[in-house]
C-alpha positions as CSV (number, residue, x, y, z in Angstrom):
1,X,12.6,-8.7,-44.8
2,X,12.0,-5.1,-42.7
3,X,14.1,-2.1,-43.4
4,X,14.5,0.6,-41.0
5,X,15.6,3.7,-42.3
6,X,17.7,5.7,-40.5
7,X,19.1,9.3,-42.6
8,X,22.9,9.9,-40.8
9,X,24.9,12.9,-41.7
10,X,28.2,13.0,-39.2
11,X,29.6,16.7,-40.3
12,X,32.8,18.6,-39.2
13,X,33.0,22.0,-40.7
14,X,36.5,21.6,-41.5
15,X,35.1,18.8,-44.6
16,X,31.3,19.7,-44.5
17,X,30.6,16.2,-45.9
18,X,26.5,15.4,-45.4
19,X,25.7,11.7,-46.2
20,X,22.8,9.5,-46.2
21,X,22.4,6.3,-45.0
22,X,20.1,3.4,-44.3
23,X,20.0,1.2,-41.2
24,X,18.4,-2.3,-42.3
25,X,16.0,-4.1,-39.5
26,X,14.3,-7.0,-40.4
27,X,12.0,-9.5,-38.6
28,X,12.1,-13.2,-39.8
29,X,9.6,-14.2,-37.1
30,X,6.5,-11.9,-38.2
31,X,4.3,-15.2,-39.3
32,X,5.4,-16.4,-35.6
33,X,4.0,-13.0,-34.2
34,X,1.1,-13.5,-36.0
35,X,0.4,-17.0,-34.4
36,X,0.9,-15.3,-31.2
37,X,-2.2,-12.9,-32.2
38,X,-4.4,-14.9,-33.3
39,X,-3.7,-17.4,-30.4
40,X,-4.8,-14.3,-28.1
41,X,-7.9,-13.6,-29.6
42,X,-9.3,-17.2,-30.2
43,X,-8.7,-17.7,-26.0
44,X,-6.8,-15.5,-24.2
45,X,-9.4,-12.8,-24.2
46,X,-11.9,-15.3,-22.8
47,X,-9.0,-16.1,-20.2
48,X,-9.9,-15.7,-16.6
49,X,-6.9,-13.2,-16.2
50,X,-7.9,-11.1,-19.0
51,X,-11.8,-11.4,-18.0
52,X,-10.8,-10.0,-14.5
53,X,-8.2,-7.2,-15.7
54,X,-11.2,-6.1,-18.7
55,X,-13.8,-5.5,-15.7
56,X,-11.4,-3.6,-13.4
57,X,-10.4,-1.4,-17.3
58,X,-13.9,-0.9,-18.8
59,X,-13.3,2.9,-19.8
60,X,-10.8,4.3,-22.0
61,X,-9.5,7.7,-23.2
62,X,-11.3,8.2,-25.9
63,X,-15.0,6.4,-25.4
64,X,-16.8,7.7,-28.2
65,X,-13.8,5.9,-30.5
66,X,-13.8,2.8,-28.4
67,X,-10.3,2.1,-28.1
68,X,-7.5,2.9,-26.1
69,X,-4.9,6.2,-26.8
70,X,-1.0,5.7,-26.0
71,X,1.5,7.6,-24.1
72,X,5.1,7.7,-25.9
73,X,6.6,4.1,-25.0
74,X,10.5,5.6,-24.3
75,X,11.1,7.5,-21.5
76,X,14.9,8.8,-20.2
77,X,16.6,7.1,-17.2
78,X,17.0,9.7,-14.4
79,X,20.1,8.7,-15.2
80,X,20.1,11.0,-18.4
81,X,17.1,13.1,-17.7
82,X,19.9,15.7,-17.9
83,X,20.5,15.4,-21.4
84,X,17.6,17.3,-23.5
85,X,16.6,14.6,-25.8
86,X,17.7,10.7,-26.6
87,X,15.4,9.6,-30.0
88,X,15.0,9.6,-33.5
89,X,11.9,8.3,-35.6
90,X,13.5,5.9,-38.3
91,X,10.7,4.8,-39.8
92,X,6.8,5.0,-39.5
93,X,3.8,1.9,-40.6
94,X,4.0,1.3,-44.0
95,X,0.5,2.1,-45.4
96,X,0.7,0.2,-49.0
97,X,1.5,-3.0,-47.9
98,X,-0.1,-4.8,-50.5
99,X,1.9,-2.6,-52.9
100,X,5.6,-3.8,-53.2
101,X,6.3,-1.1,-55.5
102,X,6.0,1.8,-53.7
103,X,5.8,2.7,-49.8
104,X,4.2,5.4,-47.9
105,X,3.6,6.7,-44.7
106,X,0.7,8.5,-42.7
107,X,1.4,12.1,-44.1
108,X,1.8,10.2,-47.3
109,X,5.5,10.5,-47.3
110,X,8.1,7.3,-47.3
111,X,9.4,7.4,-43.7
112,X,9.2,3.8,-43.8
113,X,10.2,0.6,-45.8
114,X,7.8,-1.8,-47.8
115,X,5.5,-3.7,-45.2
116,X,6.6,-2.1,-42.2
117,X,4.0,-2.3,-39.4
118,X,5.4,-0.4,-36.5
119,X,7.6,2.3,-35.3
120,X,11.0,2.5,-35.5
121,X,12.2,4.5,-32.2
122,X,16.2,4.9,-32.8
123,X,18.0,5.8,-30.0
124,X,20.6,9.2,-30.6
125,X,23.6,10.0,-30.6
126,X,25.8,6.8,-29.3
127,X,23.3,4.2,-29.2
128,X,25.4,1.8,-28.5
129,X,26.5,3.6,-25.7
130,X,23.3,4.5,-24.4
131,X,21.8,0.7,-24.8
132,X,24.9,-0.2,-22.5
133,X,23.9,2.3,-19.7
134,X,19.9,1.2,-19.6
135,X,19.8,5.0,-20.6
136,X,16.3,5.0,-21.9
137,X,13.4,2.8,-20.3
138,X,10.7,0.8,-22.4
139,X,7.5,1.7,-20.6
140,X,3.9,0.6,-21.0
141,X,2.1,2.7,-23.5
142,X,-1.6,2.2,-22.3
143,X,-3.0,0.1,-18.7
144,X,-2.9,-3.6,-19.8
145,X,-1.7,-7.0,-19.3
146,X,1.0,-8.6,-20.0
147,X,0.4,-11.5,-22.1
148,X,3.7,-12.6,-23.9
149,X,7.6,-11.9,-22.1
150,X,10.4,-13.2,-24.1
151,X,13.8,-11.8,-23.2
152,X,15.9,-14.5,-23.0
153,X,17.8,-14.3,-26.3
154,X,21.5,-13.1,-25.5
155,X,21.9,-10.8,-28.9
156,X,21.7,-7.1,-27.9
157,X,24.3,-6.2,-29.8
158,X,23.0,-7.7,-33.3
159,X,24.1,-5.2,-36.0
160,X,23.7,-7.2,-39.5
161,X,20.2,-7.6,-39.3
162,X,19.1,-11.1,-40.0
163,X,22.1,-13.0,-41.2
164,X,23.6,-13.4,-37.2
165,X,22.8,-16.7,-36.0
166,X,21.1,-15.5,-33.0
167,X,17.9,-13.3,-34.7
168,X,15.1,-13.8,-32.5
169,X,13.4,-11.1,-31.0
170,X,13.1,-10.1,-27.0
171,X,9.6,-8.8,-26.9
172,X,6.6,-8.0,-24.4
173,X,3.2,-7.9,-25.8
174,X,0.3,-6.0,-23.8
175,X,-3.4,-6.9,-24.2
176,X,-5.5,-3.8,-23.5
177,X,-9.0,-3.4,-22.2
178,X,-10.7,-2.8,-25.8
179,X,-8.7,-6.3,-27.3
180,X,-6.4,-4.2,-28.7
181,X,-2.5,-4.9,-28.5
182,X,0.9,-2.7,-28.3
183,X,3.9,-5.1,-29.2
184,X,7.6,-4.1,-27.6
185,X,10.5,-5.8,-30.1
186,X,14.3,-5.7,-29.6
187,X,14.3,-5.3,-25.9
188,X,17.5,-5.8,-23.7
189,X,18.0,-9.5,-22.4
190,X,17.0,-10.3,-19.0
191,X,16.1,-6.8,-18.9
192,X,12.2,-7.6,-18.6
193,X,10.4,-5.7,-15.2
194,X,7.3,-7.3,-15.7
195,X,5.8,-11.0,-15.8
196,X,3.1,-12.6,-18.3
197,X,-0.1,-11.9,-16.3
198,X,0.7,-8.5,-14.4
199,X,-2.0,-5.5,-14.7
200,X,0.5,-3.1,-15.8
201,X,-0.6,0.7,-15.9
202,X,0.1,3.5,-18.4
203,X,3.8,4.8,-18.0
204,X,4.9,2.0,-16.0
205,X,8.7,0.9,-16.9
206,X,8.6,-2.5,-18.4
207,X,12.2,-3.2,-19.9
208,X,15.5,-1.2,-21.3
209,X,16.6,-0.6,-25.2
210,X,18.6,-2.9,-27.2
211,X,19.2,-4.1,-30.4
212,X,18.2,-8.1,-29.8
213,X,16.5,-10.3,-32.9
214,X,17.1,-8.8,-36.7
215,X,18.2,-5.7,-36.0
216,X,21.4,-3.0,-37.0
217,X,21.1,-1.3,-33.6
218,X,19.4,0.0,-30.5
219,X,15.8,0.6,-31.0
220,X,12.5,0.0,-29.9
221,X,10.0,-1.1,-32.3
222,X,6.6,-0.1,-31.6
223,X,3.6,-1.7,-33.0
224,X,-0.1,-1.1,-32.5
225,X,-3.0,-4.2,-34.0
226,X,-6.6,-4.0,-33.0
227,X,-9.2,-6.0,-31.1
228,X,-9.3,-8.0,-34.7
229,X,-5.2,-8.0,-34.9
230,X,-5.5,-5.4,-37.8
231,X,-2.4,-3.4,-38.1
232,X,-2.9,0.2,-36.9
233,X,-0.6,3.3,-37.6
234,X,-1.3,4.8,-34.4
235,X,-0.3,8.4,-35.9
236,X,-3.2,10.8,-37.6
237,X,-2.5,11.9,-41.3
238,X,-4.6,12.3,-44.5
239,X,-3.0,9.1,-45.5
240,X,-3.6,6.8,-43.0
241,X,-6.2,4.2,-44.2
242,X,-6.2,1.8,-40.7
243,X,-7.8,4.6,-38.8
244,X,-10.0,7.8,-38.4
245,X,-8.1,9.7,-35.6
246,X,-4.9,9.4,-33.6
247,X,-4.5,7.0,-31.0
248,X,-1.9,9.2,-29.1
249,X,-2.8,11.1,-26.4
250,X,-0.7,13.6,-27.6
251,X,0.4,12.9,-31.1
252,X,3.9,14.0,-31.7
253,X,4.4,16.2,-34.8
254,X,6.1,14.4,-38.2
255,X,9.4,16.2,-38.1
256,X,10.4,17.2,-34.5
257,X,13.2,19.8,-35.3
258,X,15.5,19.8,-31.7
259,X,19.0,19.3,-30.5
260,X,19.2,15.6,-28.7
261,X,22.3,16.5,-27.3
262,X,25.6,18.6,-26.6
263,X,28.7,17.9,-25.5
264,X,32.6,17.6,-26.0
265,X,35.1,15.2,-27.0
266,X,38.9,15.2,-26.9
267,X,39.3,13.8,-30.9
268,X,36.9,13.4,-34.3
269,X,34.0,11.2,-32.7
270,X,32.7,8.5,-35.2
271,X,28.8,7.3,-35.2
272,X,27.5,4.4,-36.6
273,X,25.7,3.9,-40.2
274,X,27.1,7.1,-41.6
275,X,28.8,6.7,-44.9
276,X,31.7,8.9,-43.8
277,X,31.9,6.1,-41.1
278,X,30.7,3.3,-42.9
279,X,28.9,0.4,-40.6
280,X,26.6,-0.4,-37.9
281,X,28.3,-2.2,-35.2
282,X,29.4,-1.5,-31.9
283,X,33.3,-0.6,-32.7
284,X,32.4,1.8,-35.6
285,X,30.9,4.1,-32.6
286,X,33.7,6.0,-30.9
287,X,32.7,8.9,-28.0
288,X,35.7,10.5,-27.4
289,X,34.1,11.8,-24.2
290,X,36.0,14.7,-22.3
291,X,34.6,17.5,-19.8
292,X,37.7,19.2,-18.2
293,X,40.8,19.9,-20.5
294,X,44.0,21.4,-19.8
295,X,45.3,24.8,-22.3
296,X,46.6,24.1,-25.7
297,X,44.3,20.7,-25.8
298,X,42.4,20.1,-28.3
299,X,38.8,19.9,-28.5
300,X,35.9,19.3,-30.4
301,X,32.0,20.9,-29.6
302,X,29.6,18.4,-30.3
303,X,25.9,18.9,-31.7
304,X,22.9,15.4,-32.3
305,X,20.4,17.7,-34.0
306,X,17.0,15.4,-34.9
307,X,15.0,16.5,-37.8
308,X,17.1,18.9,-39.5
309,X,15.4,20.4,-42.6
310,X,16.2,22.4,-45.7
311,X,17.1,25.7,-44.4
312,X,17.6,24.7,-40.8
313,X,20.7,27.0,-39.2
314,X,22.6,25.3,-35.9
315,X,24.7,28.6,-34.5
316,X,27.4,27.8,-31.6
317,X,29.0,30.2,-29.3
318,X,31.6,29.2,-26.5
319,X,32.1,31.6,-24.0
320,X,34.7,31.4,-21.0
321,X,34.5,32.2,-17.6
322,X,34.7,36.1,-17.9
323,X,31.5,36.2,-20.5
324,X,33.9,36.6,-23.2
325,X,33.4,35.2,-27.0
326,X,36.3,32.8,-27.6
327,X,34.4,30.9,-30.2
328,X,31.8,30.8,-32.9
329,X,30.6,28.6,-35.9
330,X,27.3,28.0,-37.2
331,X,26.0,25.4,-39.8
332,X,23.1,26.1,-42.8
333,X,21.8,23.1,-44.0
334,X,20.9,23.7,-47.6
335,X,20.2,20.5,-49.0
336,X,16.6,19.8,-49.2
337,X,17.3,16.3,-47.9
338,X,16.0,16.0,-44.4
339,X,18.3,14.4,-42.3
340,X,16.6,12.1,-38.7
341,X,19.9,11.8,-37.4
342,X,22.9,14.9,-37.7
343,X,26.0,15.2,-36.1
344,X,27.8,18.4,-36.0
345,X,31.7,17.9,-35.1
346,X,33.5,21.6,-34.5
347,X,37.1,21.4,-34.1
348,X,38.7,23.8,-32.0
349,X,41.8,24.1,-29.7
350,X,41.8,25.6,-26.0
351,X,44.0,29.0,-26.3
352,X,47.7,27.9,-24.1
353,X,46.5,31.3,-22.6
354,X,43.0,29.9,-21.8
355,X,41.7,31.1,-18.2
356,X,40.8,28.3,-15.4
357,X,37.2,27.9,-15.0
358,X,33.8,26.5,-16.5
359,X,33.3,27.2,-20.0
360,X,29.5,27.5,-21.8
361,X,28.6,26.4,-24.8
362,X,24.9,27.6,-26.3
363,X,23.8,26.3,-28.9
364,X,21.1,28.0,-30.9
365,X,18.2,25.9,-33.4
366,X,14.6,26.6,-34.1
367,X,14.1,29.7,-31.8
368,X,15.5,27.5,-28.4
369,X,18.9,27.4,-26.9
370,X,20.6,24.6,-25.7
371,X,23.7,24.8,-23.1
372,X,26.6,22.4,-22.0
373,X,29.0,24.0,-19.7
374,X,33.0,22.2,-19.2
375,X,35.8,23.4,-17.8
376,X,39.6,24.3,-18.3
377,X,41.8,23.3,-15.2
378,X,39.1,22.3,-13.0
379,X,39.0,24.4,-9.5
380,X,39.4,22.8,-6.8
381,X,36.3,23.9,-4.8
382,X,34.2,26.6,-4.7
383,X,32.9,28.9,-1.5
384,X,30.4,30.9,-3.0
385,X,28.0,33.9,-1.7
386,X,26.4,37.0,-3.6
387,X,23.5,37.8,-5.8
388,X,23.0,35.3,-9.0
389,X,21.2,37.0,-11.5
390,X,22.1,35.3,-14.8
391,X,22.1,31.5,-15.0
392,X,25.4,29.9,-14.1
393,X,27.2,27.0,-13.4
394,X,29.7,25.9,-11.0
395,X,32.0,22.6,-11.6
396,X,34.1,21.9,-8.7
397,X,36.7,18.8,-9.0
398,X,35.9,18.4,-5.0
399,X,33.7,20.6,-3.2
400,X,31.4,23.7,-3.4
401,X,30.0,25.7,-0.5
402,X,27.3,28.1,-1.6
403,X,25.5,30.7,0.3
404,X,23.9,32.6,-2.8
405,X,21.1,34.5,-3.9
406,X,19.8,33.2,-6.8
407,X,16.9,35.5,-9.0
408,X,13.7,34.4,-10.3
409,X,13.5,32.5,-13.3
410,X,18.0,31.9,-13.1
411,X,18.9,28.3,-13.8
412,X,21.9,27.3,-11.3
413,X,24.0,23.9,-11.8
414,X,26.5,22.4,-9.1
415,X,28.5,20.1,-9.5
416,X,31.4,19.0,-7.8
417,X,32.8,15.2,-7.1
418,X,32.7,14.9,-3.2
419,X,30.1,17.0,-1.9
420,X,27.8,20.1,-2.5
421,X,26.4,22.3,1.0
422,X,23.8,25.0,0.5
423,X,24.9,26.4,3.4
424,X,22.5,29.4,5.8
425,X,22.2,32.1,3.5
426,X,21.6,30.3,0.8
427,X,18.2,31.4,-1.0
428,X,16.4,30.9,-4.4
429,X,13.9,33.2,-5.6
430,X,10.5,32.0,-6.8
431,X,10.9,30.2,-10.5
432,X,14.7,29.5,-10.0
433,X,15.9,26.1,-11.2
434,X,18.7,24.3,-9.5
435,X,20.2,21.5,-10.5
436,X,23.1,19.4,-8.0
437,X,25.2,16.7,-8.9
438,X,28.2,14.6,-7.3
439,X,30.6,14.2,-10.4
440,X,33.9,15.0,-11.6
441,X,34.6,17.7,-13.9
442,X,35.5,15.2,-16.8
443,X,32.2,13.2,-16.2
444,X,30.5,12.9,-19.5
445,X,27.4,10.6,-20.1
């Protein structure tokens, strides 16, 4: 039985309620995996298609450790590269296996359940929502081939772990050059980019995020073995007993304190596996999404942080479309229980006096801001012209004509729902961002 933890506070600072919970995972097919493995070593590696791929392969990253390093195995659709982060780390390798007493992970701390033996990759916030838009991409952590594609298990949207009727695992498992393996669990159905036999390279998009087999919800699970099919924690720490150095080529630090997301609803949202809103499954997750609202509406600003800990400060300002302060809220997290997974839910109301425009909200956590920008009576279009020299956005419910001057370094969003024209005039300084999107006002990922 495999636990994935997964810590959920959903907070509106009108109850300031933090709760833990625990998201349960569990694989019932691990002595099947195993089989796989071995199977692998005693003849696939002597296999004509792994003979050719090895002598095509024979360096890796690291030469003087013999093996290969990994990139991160998630990546963001374009479809959401928009949004400034979509994961959480539930749970890390259990490191005491033998040891049903007690569990521990590489920094020595218990980020993980007993016997766990990969990473648990949760995506955040709405992950049911996200697993039903192909949001985040599974992609090949290291050059390899594919030896083993199942993905033909119709459960994606398992949430009781084991006891559904349906708990095998969609899966692709990579052979790399050295013998060593990376293992991709609870992938979407029929979502597979990739056939048994194909040289794959690092980076290279090889399925989409669901919650298929024993699982609660969407997540990848993300194990390493070795040329000997020895589990390996591919993350560095002073307790990790499988191996000397990282096999990352950039390890990721163990908390990772950022905001995944911002945005705004039109009610209370509700996320799963929060004890405030108990259970798992796909109802229990309600968005609420709204972008453009109308005065006297009410609204709600909402904040995914990841890796919030003991003294960690989220600060929110809204500003309208004339710079000025309308509101302001912040959150201190004093418990000294991190939390992976932390919903902030502000409710608010849109003055009946509100102005027409687009609206910013910044949020502020860890030294960075983070902005979301939605509007109150969308405008119609937009024929613009002049000097930008702050960053700005313009959300247009049909059209926006620009023939600006943007400044170095000034971040500039369009967005409109039939058509955007940078029209002669228009220039950007060196450094300037610009970002251009056909979407309504009340679009909302």
């Amino acid at each position: 039985m495999k636990l994935l933890l997964f810590m959920l506070a959903i907070i509106s600072i009108s109850m300031v309620n933090a709760q833990n919970s625990q998201l349960c995972v569990a694989h019932n097919d691990e002595a099947s995996l195993d089989a796989i493995l071995n199977e692998i070593n005693n003849s696939y590696l002597r296999s004509p298609a792994f003979i050719n791929f090895k002598k095509k392969n024979i360096s890796f990253k690291r030469e003087q450790f013999n093996h290969v390093t990994f990139e991160w195995p998630l990546r963001a659709n374009f479809t959401y590269q928009d949004i400034p982060n979509y994961f959480v780390i539930s749970n890390y390798v259990d490191l005491t296996p033998e040891d049903t007493t007690i569990v521990q992970d590489y920094l020595c701390g218990t980020r993980t359940y007993d016997k766990h033996r990969g990473i648990d990759i949760t995506l955040f916030p709405f992950s049911w929502h996200m697993m039903e838009k192909d949001y985040v991409q599974v992609l090949a952590a290291a050059d390899g081939i594919v030896q083993t594609v199942r993905d033909t298990f119709n459960n994606d949207y398992n949430c009781q772990g084991c006891k559904s009727d349906n708990d095998s695992n969609n899966r692709v498992i990579l052979v790399h050059a050295d013998g060593s393996k990376s293992i991709y669990y609870h992938i979407k159905t029929n979502s597979v980019l990739v056939d048994e036999n194909q040289i794959v390279k690092s980076g290279e998009p090889i399925a989409f995020v669901a919650s298929s087999g024993c699982s609660f919800a969407p997540h990848l699970h993300f194990e390493v073995r070795d040329s000997n099919n020895n589990v390996v924690e591919p993350f560095w720490g002073i307790c990790n007993n499988t191996t000397s150095e990282s096999w990352w080529d950039i390890q990721k630090p163990y908390w990772v304190s950022e905001i995944n997301r911002v945005m705004c609803h039109s009610n209370k949202p509700t996320l799963i596996g929060g004890q405030i809103f108990p259970g798992w499954c796909e109802p229990a997750e309600n968005m609420y999404p709204k972008n453009d609202f109308a005065p006297g509406d009410s609204i709600y600003y909402g904040i995914a942080v990841k890796d919030i800990l003991q003294g960690g400060i989220v600060e929110v300002t809204v500003t309208n479309p004339n710079g000025l302060l309308i509101f302001q809220n912040s959150y201190n997290h004093g418990s000294n229980q991190p939390f992976n997974a932390f919903y902030l839910s502000f409710p608010s109301k849109i003055s009946p006096s509100a102005s027409a425009g687009v609206y910013k909200i910044a949020v502020s956590f860890v030294n960075k801001t983070y902005v979301h920008y939605f509007t109150v009576n969308c405008q119609n279009s937009y024929s613009l012209s002049g000097i930008i020299s702050q960053d700005s956005a313009f959300l247009a419910a049909q059209s926006i004509l620009s023939s600006q001057t943007l400044g170095s370094l000034i971040d500039a969003k369009y967005q409109a729902g039939n058509y955007i024209n940078l029209i002669p005039g228009f220039h950007a300084q060196s450094g300037a961002l610009i970002a251009a999107q056909i979407r309504s006002c009340n679009f909302s990922h």
